[in-house]
Structure formats: structure tokens, C-alpha cells
TORKOL-4160 file (C-alpha; in steps of 0.2 Angstrom, whole numbers, padded with zeros to 4 digits, m for minus):
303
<pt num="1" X="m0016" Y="0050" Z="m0044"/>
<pt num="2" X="m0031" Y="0060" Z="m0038"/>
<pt num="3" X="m0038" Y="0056" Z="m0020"/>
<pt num="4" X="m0054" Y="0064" Z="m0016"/>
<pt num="5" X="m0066" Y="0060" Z="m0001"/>
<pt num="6" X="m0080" Y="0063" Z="m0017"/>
<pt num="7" X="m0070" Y="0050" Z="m0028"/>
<pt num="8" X="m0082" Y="0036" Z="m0032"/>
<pt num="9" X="m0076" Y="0019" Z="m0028"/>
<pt num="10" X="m0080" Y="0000" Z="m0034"/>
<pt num="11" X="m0077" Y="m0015" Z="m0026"/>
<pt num="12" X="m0073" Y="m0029" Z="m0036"/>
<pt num="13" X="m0080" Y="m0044" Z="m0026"/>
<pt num="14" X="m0090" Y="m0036" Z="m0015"/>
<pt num="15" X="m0097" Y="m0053" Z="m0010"/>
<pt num="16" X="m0082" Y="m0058" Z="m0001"/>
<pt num="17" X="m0084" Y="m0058" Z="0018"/>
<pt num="18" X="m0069" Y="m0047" Z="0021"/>
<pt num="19" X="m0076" Y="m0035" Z="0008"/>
<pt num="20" X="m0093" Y="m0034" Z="0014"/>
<pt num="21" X="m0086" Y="m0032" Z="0033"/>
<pt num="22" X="m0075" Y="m0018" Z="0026"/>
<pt num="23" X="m0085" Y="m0008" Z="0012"/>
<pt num="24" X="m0101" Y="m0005" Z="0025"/>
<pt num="25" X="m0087" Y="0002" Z="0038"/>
<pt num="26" X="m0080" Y="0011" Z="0025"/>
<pt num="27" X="m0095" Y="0019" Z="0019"/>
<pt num="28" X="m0100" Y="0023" Z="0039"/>
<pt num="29" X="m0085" Y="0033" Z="0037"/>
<pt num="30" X="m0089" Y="0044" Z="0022"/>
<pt num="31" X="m0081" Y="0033" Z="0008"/>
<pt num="32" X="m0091" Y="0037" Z="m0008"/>
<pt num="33" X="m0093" Y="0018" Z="m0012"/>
<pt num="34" X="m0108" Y="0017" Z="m0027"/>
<pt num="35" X="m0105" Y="0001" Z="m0033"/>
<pt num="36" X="m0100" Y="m0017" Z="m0032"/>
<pt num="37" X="m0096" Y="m0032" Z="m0044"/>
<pt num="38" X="m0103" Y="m0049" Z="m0041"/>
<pt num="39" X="m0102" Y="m0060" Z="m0055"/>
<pt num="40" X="m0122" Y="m0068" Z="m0053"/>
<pt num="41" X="m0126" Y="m0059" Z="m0041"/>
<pt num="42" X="m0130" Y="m0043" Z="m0053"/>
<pt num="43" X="m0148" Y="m0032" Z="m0047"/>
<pt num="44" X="m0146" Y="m0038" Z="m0030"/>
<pt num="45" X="m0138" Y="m0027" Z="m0015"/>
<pt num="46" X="m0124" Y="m0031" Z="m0001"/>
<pt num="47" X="m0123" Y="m0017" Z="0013"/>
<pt num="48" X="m0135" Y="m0005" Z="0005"/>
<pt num="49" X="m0122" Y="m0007" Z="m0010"/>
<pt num="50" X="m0129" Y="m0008" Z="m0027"/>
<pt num="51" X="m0121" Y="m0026" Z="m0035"/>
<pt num="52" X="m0119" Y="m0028" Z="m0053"/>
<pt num="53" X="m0113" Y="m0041" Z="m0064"/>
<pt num="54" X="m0100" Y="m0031" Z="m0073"/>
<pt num="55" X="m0088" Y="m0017" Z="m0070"/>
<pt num="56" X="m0095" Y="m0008" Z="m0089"/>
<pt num="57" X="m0115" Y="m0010" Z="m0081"/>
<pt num="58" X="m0108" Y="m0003" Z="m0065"/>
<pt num="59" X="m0099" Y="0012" Z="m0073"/>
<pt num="60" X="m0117" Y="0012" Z="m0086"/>
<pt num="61" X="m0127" Y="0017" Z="m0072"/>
<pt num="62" X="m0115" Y="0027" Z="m0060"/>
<pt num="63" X="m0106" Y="0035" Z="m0071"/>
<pt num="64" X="m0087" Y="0036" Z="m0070"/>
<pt num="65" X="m0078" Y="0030" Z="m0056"/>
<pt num="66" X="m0061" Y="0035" Z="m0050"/>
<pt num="67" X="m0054" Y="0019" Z="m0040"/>
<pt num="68" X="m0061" Y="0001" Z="m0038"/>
<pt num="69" X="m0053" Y="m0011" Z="m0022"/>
<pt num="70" X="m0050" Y="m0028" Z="m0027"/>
<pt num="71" X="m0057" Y="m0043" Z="m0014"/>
<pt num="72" X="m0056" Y="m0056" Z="m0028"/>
<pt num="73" X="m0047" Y="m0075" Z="m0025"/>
<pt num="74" X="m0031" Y="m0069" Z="m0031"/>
<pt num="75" X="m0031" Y="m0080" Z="m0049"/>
<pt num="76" X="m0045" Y="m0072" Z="m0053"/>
<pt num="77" X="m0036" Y="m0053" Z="m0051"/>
<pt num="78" X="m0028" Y="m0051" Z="m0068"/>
<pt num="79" X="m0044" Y="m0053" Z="m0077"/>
<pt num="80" X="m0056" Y="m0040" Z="m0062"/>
<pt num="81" X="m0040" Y="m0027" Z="m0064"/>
<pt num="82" X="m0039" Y="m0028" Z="m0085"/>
<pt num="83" X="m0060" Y="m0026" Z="m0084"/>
<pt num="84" X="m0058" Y="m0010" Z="m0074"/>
<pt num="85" X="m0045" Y="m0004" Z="m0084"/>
<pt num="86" X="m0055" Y="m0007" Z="m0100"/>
<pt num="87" X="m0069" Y="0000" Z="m0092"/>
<pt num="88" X="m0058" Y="0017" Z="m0088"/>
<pt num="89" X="m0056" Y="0017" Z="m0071"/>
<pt num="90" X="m0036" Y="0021" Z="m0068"/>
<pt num="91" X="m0035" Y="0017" Z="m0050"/>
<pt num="92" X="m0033" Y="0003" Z="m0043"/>
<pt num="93" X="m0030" Y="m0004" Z="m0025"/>
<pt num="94" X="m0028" Y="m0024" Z="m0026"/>
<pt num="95" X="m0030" Y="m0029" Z="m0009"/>
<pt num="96" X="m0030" Y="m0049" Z="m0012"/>
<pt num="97" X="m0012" Y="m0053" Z="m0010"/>
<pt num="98" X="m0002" Y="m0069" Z="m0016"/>
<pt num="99" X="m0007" Y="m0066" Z="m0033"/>
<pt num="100" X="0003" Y="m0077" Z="m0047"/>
<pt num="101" X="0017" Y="m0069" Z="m0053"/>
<pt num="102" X="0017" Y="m0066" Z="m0070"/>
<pt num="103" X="0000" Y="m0061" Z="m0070"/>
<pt num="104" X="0006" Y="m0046" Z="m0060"/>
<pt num="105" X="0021" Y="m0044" Z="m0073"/>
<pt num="106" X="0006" Y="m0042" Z="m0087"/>
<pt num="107" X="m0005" Y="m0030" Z="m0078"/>
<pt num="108" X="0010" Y="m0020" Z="m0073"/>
<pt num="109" X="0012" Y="m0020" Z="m0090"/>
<pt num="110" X="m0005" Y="m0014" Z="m0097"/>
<pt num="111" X="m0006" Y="0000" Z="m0081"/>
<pt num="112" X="0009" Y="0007" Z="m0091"/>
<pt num="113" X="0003" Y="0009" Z="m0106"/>
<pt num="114" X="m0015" Y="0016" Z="m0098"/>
<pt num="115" X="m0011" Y="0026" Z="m0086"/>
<pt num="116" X="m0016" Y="0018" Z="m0071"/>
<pt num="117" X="m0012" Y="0019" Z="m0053"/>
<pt num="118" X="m0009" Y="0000" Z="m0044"/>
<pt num="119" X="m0007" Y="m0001" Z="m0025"/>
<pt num="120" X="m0004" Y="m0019" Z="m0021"/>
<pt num="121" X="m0006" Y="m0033" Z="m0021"/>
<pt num="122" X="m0008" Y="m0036" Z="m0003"/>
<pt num="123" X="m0011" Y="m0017" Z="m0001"/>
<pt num="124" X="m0022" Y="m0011" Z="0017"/>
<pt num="125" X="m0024" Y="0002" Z="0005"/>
<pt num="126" X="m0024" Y="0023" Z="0008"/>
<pt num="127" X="m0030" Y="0035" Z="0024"/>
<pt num="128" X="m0031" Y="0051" Z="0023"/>
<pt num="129" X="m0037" Y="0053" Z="0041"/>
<pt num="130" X="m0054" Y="0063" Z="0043"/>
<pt num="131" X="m0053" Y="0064" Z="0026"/>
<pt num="132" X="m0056" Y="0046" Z="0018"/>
<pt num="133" X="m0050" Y="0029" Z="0020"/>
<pt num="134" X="m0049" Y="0016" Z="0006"/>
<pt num="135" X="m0045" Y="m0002" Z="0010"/>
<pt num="136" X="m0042" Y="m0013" Z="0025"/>
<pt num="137" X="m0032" Y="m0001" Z="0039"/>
<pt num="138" X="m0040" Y="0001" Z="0052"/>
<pt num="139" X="m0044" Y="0021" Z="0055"/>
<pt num="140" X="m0046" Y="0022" Z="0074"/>
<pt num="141" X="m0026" Y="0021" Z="0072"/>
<pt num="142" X="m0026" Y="0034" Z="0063"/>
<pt num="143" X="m0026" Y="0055" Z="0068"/>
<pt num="144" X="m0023" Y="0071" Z="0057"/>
<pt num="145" X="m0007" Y="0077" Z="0058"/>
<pt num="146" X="0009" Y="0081" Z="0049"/>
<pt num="147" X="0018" Y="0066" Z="0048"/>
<pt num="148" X="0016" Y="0055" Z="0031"/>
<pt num="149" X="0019" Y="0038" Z="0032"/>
<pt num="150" X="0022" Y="0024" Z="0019"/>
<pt num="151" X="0020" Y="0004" Z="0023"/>
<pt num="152" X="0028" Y="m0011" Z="0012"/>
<pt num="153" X="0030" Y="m0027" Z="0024"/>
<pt num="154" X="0024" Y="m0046" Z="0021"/>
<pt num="155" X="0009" Y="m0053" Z="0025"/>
<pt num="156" X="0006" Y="m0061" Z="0043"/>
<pt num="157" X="m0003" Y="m0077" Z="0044"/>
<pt num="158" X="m0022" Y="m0076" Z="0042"/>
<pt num="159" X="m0022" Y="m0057" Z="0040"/>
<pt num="160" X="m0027" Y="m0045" Z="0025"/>
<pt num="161" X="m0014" Y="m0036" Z="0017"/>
<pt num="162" X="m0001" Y="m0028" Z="0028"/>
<pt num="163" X="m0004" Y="m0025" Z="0045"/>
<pt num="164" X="0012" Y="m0018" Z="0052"/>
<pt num="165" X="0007" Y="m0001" Z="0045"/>
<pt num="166" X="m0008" Y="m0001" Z="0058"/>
<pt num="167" X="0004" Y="m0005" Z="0073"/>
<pt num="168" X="0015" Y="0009" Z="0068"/>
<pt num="169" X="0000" Y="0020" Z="0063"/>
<pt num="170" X="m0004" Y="0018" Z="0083"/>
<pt num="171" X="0013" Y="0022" Z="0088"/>
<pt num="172" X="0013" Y="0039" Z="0078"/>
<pt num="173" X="m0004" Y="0042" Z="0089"/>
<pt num="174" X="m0002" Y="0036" Z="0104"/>
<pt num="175" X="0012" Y="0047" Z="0106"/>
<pt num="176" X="0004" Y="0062" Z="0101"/>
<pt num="177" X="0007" Y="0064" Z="0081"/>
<pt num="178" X="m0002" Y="0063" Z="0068"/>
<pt num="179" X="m0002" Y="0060" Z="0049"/>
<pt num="180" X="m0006" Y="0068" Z="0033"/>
<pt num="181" X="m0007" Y="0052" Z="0025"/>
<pt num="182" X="m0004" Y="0033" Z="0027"/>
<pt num="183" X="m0003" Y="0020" Z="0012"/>
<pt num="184" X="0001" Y="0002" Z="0011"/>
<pt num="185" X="0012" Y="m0005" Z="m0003"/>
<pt num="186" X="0006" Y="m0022" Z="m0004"/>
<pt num="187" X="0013" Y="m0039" Z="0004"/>
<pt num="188" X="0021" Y="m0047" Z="m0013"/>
<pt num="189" X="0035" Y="m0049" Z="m0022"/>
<pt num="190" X="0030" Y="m0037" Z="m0037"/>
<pt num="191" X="0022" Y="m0021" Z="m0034"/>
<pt num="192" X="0012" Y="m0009" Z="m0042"/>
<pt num="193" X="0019" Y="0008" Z="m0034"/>
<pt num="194" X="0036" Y="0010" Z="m0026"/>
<pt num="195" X="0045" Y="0017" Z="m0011"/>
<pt num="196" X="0053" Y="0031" Z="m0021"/>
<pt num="197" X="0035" Y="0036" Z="m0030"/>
<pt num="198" X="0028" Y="0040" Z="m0012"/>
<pt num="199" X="0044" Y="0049" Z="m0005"/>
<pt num="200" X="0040" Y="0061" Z="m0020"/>
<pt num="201" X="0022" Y="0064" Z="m0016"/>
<pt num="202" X="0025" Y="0066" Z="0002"/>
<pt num="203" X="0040" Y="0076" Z="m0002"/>
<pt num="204" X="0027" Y="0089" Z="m0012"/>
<pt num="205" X="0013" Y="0088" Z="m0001"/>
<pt num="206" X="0014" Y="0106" Z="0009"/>
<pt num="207" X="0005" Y="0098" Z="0024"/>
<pt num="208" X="0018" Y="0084" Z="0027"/>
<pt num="209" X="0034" Y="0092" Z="0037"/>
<pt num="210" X="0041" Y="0073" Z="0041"/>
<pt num="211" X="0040" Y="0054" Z="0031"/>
<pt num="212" X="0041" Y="0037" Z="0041"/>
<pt num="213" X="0046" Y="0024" Z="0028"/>
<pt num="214" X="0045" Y="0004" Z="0037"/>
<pt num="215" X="0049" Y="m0009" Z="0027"/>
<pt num="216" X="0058" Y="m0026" Z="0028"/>
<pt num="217" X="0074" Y="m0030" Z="0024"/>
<pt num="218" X="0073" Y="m0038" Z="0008"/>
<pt num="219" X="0086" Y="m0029" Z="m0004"/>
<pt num="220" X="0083" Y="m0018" Z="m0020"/>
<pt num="221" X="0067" Y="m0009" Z="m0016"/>
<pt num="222" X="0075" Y="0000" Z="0001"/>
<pt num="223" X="0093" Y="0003" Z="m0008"/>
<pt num="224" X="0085" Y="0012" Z="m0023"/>
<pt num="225" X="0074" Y="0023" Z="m0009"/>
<pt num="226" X="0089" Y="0026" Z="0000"/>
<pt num="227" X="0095" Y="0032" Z="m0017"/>
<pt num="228" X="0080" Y="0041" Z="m0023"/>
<pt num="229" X="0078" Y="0053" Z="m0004"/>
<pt num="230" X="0096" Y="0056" Z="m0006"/>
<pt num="231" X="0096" Y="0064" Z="m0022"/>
<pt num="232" X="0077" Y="0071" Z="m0020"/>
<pt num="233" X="0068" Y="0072" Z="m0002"/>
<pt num="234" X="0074" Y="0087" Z="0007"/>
<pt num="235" X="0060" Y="0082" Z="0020"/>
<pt num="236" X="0068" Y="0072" Z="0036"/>
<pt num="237" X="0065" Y="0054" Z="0035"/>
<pt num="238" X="0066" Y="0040" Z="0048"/>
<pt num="239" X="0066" Y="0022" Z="0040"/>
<pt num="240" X="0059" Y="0008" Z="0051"/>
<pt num="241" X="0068" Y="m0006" Z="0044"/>
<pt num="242" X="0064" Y="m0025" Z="0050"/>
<pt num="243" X="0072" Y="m0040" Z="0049"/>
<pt num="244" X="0090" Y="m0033" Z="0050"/>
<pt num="245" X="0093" Y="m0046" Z="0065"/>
<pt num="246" X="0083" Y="m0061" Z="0060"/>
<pt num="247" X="0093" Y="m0078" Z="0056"/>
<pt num="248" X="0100" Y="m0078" Z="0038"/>
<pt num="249" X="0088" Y="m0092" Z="0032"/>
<pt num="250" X="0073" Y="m0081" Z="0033"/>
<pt num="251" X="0071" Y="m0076" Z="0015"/>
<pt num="252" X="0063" Y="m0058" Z="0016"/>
<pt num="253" X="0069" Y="m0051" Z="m0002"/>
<pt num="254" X="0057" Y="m0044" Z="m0016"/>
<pt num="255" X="0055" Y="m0053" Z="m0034"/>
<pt num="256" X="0072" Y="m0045" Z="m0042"/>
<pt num="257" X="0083" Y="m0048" Z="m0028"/>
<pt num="258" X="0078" Y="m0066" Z="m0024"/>
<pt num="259" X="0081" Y="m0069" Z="m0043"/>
<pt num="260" X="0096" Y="m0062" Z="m0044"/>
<pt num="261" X="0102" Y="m0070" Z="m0028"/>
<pt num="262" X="0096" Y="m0086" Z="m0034"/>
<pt num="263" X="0116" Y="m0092" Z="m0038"/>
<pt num="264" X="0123" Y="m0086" Z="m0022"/>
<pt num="265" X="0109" Y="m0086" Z="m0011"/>
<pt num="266" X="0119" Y="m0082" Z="0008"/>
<pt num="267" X="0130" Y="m0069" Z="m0001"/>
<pt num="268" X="0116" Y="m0059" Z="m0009"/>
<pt num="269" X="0107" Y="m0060" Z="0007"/>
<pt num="270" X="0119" Y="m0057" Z="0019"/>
<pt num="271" X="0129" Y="m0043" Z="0008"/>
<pt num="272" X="0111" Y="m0033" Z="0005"/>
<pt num="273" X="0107" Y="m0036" Z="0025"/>
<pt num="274" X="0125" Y="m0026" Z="0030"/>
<pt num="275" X="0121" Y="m0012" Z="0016"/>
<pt num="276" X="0104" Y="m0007" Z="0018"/>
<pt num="277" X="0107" Y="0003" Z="0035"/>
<pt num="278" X="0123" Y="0009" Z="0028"/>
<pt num="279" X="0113" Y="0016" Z="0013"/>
<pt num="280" X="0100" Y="0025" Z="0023"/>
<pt num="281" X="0113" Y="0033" Z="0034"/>
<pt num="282" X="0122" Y="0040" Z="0017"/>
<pt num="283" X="0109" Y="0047" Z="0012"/>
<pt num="284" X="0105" Y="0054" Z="0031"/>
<pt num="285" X="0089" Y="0045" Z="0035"/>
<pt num="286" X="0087" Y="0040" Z="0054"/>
<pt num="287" X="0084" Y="0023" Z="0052"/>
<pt num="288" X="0078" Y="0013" Z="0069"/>
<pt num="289" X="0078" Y="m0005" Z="0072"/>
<pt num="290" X="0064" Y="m0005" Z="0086"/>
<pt num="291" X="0048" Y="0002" Z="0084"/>
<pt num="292" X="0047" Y="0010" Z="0104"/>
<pt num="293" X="0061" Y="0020" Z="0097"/>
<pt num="294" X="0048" Y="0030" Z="0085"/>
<pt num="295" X="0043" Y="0044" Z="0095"/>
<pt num="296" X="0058" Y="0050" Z="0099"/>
<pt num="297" X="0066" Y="0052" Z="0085"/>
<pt num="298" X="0050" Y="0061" Z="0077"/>
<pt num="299" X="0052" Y="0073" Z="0093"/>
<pt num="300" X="0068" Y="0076" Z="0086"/>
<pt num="301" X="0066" Y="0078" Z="0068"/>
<pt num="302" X="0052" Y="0091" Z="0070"/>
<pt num="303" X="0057" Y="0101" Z="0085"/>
């Protein structure tokens, strides 16, 4: 992974209202967006963006490009991510969330043997605040400070990607912290990056002195985290964890757990819903069941 506020960035259906809306913010903002794909709407221009039929024309006349952001209707995201791949871009940040499955399965599968970088899908993307902001969070949230924070939630009704990173983003400020960086998982089942991948970067990264990890309840991914920081992260960690209290017939797991609960759906559910906090605390993370708790626990952990 390499983030750079000189990186150049594509965006794969540019045409999209959200994209349009967000790619001319973004660019206010200092994001080195050169280029855009359209498929028949190549020579034209969308928010002083040049538009080009193909990811290969795009990269033809810009030259490399490090990232592209992904605004396509979510059948169409396997084919715009393996175009980006073939055309040598190795990161990607799929914004477009409910995207089918096993076409996930497949480009999880050709990342590996590329060596690209997926956030998503249903990512709000990265913000590195006053430094550059890729995606959909919203960066008047979001101040420079020593706090990193990493996002994987569900999609709310009619919003893009997940916004629960952006009402957590405003607690850290309005109580007077800051972050080194923010990034959003994505909203589905089957995800590109991972908890435990970020807890390494922040845990590396000299800037960051503390990690806020929220998540849902949901089973596998926060018990392998739980693992993971304590085995690796010497860095304090508070977990904001939700849905521990919702009724047992909401159905917050990711793709391996729901599969493997399938058979014994109230046992696997219930059983992961007692562990998970017991996990955390093992592995002496804070974890915190309300987000107005937040503050004070940060003004402990980095006293």
C-alpha cells in the first residue's frame, strides 16, 4: 500500500451522480484525480475531469495511476476492477456496495495473485486528514491528530458505503482529538482488507499512539482481530463494537460465519454474541458499547 496526496487517482464511473458530486469535492481538496472512465462518454469532461472510454486509454494518456474508486452499478464491478488490474493499477477502493458474491470471491482471487490492494466493497474509502481524502467520508469530521481509526459496519438505508465511521470520526473531534488516519472497510459480507491488516499498519505507523476499531457484532472478523492485537498490537486499542444488545433475530454476521451458522443459526449467533467482548477483554482491548463513552476512554489510554 502506498498513499500519497501526489498519487494519481481514476474514477471508474465517473458519470455516476454520487461520483460526480464526490470526485469535484475531492479534487477542491487536493485529491490528484487525472482521470475518469465512462464507457461512450470517452473525449468529453465531467467536473473539469478528463472522461475516457477505457481504463488502458486513461493510463495511455496520464500515465500510471496508483488507485482508481469504483462508482459502477455493483454487477458491473468485477469486470471495471479486473480492467484496472489488467491495466496495472494495484489499488483499488470499490465504493459500490452489494456486489454479488462470488464475483467478489473471483477478484479476491486475481488481487492475490497481482498484488493489489481492495478496500470495499461498500468502502467510504481513506482520510488522511490535511493530507488527502479518497472516497465518500465526509472530511469536515475529520482533524489531524494521533489517533488511527479503522471502520467495518453495514450499510444504512439509502446511504453510500459506511457512514458510521463519519459519526465516530466527529466524536474523536468534537472532543478534541485527532487522527492520523481513518479507513472504511466496506459494508459486505466479503471484504477485500481486514481488521487485523490495519491494526498492523496502525501499529507501525510512528504517528499513531492509539487505534479505535468499531465494528458490528457479526462473529469471525472481530474474534481473529481480538486475536491478531493480542499477539501483535502493543499500541492501546478501544473496540467500539455494535449490536451486542440487538434482538437475536437481527442477522449482523459476515459471509463465513453466516455459512457456517447456517445449521444452527440461534447457537452460532448467540454463542459469538457472548464471546466477542470476552475476546477483546483477553486480549486487553477497552471495548465500549456506546459511542458518548469514546472520549473518556481515549483521555485514559493516552494520558
Amino acid at each position: 500500500m502506498k498513499w500519497t496526496p501526489t498519487g494519481k487517482v481514476l474514477i471508474q464511473g465517473i458519470e455516476k451522480p454520487l461520483a460526480r458530486s464526490y470526485a469535484a469535492r475531492m479534487r477542491e481538496k487536493g485529491t490528484n484525480i487525472v482521470a475518469g472512465v465512462a464507457i461512450g462518454r470517452g473525449g468529453t469532461s465531467i467536473e473539469g475531469i478528463p472522461v475516457f472510454d477505457l481504463v488502458e486509454k486513461a493510463i495511455a494518456t496520464e500515465g500510471s495511476i496508483e488507485t482508481s474508486l469504483l462508482f459502477v452499478d455493483p454487477y458491473r464491478v468485477l469486470d471495471a476492477a479486473l480492467e484496472a488490474i489488467d491495466a496495472g493499477i494495484r489499488q483499488l477502493i470499490i465504493v459500490t456496495g452489494g456486489v454479488p458474491p462470488l464475483d467478489t470471491v473471483e477478484l479476491l482471487k486475481k488481487a492475490s495473485a497481482t498484488g493489489t490492494f481492495i478496500l470495499g466493497p461498500g468502502s467510504s474509502g481513506l482520510i488522511i486528514p490535511g493530507q488527502l481524502w479518497l472516497g465518500t467520508c465526509e472530511p469536515g469530521f475529520y482533524r489531524s491528530g494521533d489517533i488511527g481509526l479503522i471502520a467495518k459496519g453495514a450499510a444504512l438505508p439509502g446511504a453510500s458505503g459506511d457512514r458510521l465511521i463519519d459519526e465516530v470520526a466527529r466524536t474523536i473531534t468534537a472532543a478534541g482529538f485527532g487522527l492520523t488516519m481513518a479507513v472504511s472497510l466496506g459494508t459486505d459480507g466479503i471484504l477485500g482488507s481486514n481488521l487485523s491488516q490495519w491494526l498492523q499498519v496502525l501499529e507501525e505507523d510512528e504517528n499513531t499512539r492509539a487505534i479505535v476499531l468499531v465494528s458490528q457484532i457479526g462473529g469471525k472478523a472481530e474474534i481473529d482481530a481480538a486475536r491478531y492485537i493480542a499477539e501483535a498490537i502493543e499500541k492501546p486499542v478501544i473496540a467500539y463494537i455494535t449490536g451486542l444488545n440487538s434482538p437475536i433475530e437481527s442477522r449482523f454476521a459476515d459471509a463465513d460465519t453466516i455459512i457456517k451458522g447456517a445449521l444452527s443459526y440461534t447457537e452460532a449467533i448467540s454463542r459469538l454474541r457472548r464471546d466477542i467482548p470476552r475476546y477483546f477483554e483477553e486480549a486487553g482491548v477497552t471495548a465500549i458499547e456506546k459511542l458518548s463513552e469514546l472520549p473518556e476512554y481515549l483521555e485514559i489510554v493516552l494520558s
